[in-house]
FINU-485884 format. One line per 10 residues: for each residue x, y, z of C-alpha. Coordinates in nm, 3 decimals, always signed. Layout:
N
X:Y:Z; ...
//
This chain:
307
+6.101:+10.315:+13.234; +6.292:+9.998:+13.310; +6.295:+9.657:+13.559; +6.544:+9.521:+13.689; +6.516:+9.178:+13.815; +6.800:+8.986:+14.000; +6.823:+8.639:+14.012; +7.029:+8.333:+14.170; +7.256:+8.099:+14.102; +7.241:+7.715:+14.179
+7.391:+7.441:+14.309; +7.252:+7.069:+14.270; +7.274:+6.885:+14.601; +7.195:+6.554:+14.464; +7.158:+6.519:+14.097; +7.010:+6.145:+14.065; +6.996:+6.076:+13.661; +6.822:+5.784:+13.509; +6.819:+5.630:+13.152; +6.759:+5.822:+12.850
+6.386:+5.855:+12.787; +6.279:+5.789:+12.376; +6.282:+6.192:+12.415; +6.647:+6.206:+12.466; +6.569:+6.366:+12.816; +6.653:+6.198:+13.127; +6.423:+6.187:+13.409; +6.595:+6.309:+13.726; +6.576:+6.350:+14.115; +6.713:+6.720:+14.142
+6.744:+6.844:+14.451; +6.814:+7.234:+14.394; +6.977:+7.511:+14.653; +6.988:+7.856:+14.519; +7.283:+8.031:+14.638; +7.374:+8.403:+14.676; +7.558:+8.476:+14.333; +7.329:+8.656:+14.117; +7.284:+8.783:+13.767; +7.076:+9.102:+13.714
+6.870:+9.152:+13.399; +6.733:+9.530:+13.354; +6.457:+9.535:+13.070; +6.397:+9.876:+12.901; +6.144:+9.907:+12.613; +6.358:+9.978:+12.283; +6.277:+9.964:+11.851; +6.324:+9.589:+11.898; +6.452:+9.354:+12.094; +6.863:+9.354:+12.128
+7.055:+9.167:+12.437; +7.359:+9.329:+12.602; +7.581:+9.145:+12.877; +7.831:+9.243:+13.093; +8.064:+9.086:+13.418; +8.277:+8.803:+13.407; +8.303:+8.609:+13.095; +8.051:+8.859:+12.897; +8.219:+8.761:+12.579; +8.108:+8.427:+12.602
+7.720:+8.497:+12.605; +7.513:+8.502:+12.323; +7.355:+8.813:+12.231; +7.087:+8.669:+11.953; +6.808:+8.499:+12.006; +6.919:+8.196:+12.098; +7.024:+8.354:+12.474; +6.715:+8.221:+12.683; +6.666:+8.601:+12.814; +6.538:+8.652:+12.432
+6.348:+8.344:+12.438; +6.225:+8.372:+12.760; +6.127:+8.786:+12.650; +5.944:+8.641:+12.244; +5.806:+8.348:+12.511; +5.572:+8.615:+12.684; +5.503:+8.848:+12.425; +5.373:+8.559:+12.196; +5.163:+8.484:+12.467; +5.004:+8.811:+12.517
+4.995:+8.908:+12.155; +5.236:+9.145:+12.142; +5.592:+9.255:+12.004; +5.886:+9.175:+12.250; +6.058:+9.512:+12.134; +6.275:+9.541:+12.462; +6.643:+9.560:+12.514; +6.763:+9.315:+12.770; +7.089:+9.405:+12.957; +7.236:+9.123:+13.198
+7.465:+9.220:+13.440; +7.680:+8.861:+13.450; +7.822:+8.739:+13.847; +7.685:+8.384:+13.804; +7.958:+8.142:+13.623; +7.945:+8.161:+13.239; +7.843:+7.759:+13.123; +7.960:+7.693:+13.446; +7.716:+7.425:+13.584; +7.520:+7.672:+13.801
+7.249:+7.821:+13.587; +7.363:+8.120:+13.494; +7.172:+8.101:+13.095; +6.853:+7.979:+13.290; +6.868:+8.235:+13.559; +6.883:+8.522:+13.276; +6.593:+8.338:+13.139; +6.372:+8.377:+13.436; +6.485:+8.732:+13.501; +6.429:+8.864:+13.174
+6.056:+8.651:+13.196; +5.972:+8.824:+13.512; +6.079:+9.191:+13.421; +5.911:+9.165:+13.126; +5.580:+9.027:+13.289; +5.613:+9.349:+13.518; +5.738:+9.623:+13.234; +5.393:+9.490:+13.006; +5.204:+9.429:+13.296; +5.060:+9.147:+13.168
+4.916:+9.010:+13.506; +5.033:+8.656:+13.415; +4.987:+8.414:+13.688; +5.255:+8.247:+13.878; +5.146:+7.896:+13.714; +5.180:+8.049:+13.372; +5.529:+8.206:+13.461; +5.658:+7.869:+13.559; +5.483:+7.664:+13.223; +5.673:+7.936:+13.017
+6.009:+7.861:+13.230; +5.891:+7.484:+13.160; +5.911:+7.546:+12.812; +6.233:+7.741:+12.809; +6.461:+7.506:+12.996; +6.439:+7.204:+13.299; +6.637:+7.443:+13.557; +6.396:+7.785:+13.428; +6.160:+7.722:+13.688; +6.372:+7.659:+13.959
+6.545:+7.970:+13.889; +6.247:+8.219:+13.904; +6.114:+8.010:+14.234; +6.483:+7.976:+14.439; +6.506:+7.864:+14.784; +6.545:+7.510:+14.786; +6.335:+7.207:+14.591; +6.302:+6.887:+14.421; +6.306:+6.901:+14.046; +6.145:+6.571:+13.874
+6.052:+6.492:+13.539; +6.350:+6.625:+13.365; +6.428:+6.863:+13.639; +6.109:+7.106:+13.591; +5.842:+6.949:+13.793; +5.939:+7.170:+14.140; +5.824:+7.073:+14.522; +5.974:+7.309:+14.757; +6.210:+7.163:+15.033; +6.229:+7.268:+15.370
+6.538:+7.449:+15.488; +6.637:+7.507:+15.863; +6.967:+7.685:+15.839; +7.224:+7.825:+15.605; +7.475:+7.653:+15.438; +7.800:+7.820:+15.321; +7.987:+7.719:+14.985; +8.316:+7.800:+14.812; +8.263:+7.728:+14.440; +8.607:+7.721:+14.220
+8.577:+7.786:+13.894; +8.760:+7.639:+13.600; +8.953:+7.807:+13.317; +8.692:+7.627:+13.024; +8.338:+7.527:+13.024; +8.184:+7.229:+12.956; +7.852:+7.165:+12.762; +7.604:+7.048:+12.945; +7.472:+6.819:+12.654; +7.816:+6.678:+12.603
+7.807:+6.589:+13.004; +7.480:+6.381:+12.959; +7.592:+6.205:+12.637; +7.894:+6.092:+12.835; +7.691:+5.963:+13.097; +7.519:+5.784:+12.859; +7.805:+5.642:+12.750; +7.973:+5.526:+13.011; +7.628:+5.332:+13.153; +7.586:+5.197:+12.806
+7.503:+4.813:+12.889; +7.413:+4.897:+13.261; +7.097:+4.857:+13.424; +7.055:+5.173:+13.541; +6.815:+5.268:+13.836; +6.547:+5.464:+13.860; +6.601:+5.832:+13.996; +6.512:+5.842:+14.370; +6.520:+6.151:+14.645; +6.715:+6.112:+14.892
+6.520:+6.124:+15.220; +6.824:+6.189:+15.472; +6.932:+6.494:+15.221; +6.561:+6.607:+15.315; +6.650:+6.563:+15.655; +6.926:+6.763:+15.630; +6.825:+7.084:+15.463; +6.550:+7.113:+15.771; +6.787:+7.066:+16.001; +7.029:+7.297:+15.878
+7.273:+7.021:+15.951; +7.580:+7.082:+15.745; +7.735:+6.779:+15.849; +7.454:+6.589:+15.777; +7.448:+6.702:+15.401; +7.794:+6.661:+15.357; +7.689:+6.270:+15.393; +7.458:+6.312:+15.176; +7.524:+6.551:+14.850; +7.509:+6.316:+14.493
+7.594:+6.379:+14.160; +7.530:+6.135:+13.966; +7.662:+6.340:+13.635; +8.022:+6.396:+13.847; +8.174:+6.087:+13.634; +8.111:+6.212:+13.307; +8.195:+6.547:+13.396; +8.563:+6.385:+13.529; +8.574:+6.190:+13.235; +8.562:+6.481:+12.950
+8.788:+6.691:+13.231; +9.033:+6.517:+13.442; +9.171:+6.834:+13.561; +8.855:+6.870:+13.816; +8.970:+6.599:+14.046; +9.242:+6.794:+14.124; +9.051:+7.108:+14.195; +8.790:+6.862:+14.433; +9.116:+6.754:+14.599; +9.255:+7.077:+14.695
+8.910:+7.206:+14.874; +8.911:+6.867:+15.068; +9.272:+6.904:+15.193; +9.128:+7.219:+15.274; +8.866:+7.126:+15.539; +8.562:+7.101:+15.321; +8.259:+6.897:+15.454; +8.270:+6.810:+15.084; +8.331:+6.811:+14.723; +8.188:+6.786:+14.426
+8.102:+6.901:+14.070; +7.821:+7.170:+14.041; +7.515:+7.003:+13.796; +7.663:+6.936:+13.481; +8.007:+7.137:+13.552; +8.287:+7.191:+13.549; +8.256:+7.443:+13.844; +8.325:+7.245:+14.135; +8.137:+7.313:+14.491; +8.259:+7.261:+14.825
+8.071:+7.287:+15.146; +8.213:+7.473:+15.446; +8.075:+7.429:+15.794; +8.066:+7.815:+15.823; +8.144:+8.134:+15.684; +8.530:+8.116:+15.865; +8.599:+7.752:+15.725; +8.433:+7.928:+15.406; +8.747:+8.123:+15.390; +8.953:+7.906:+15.512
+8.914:+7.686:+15.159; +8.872:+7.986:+14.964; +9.199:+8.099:+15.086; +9.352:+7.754:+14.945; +9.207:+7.694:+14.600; +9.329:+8.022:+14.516; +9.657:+7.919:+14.600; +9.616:+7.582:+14.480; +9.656:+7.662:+14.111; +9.397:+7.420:+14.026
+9.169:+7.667:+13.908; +9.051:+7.983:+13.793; +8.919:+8.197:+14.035; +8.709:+8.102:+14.349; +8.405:+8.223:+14.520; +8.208:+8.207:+14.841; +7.801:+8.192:+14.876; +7.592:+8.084:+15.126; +7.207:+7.948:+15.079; +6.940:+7.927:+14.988
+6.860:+8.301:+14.842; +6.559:+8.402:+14.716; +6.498:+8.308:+14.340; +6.383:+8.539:+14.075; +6.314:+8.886:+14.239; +6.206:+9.226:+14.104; +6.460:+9.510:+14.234; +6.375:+9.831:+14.362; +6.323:+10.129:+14.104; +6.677:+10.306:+14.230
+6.899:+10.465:+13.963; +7.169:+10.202:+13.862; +7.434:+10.196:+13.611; +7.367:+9.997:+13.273; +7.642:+9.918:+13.027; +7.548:+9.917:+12.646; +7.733:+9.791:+12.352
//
């Protein structure tokens, strides 16, 4: 017996940061869109618990506990007093440390196929405080859609959306930590009064309008400078897709993926078409939102890679 869970990718459509809390967190207005790339994590019970990945940029997940699918799969079985003696096979199409929660969507996958493979009947509320505890973009993964993320990104109202919204996301040829990103923006506002995180109530109006001109106006990222700073190539890439028709650019979350919004799935193309030729970055890909978050699949046969 096995579950298979698929699960969305992200893209921040404002991403106000304040101060560094005496945590080292920062508190944050995070307004999150899941968008139709997914990852697929297929949990089978095994002798103990081993992690297997593969899709783009396999080689660059971590297959030891440390990869939040583990954590999120010792998370539950702590909880219910058990052994998490599963194997945990992710099927990668999100970006590898690519700004668009790919390691937190695992996470939520491998929490939900787990929850169904044990059947341990856990409540929604419990499966989000064990997201809470894995990572501040967990929850939002497992919930998709669209939503606010406060506190330090965890804290999830969901958002109204009236329409669907089509994105080309360009991908760069390295990552970039997401750690580093924040430590930069700390640095840079060193000495600077910095404000208090605040939602953004025409982006609200927006997403219920399904107005895609309307959120071009008004998509933040407050991280976008630090992410610039520790890789100037990105301004080039954000260029290119804006010479190319998008409503607009900008850096996905932390980075360095870089997101541009179309008006619809023909100007989609249309900037697709040119970042590939651009030369600015690595490969390119087109999704449209939101998608549903964290989602048990169908019991079909399906191939599964092991290594």
């Amino acid at each position: 017996m096995s579950v298979t869970v698929r699960v969305p990718a992200k893209v921040n459509v404002q991403l106000a940061v304040g101060a560094a809390r005496p945590d080292g967190f920062h508190d944050l207005a995070n307004v999150f869109l899941a968008v139709g790339l997914y990852d697929e994590v297929t949990v089978t019970p095994a002798d103990g618990l081993r992690v297997t990945c593969t899709g783009p940029d396999a080689d660059q997940v971590p297959l030891d506990a440390t990869n939040l699918a583990a954590r999120a799969a010792i998370a539950l079985a702590e909880r219910y007093g058990r052994t998490p003696d599963v194997h945990l096979h992710i099927a990668k199409d999100i970006p590898v440390a690519g700004g668009m929660a790919g390691g937190s969507a695992d996470g939520a996958g491998a929490l939900l196929a787990c929850d169904a493979l044990w059947g341990t009947g856990a409540s929604r509320v419990e499966l989000l405080d064990i997201c809470a505890e894995l990572g501040s973009d967990v929850p939002f993964s497992l919930v998709g859609g669209a939503a606010l993320g406060t506190g330090r990104g965890e804290k999830l109202t969901a958002l109204e959306v009236g329409g669907t919204f089509h994105w080309v996301f360009a991908m760069a040829d390295r990552g970039l930590s997401t750690p580093a990103v924040f430590r930069e923006f700390d640095r840079l506002g060193a000495g600077t009064d910095i404000p208090e995180p605040v939602a953004s109530r025409e982006l609200f109006d927006a997403l219920a309008a399904g107005d895609p001109d309307a959120l071009a106006a008004a998509v933040t990222n407050d991280l976008q400078p630090a992410a610039l700073s520790l890789f100037p190539e990105l301004a080039g890439t954000l260029a290119a897709g804006r010479a190319a028709g998008a409503l607009t650019a900008l850096v996905s979350g932390s980075g360095p993926t870089t997101a541009f919004l179309a008006r619809d799935t023909e100007s989609a193309a249309k900037v697709a078409r040119a970042l590939r030729g651009s030369g600015t970055c690595r490969t390119v890909r087109t999704a449209s939102g939101p998608a549903p978050g964290a989602t048990v699949l169908p019991d079909v046969p399906r191939t599964m890679t092991s290594v």
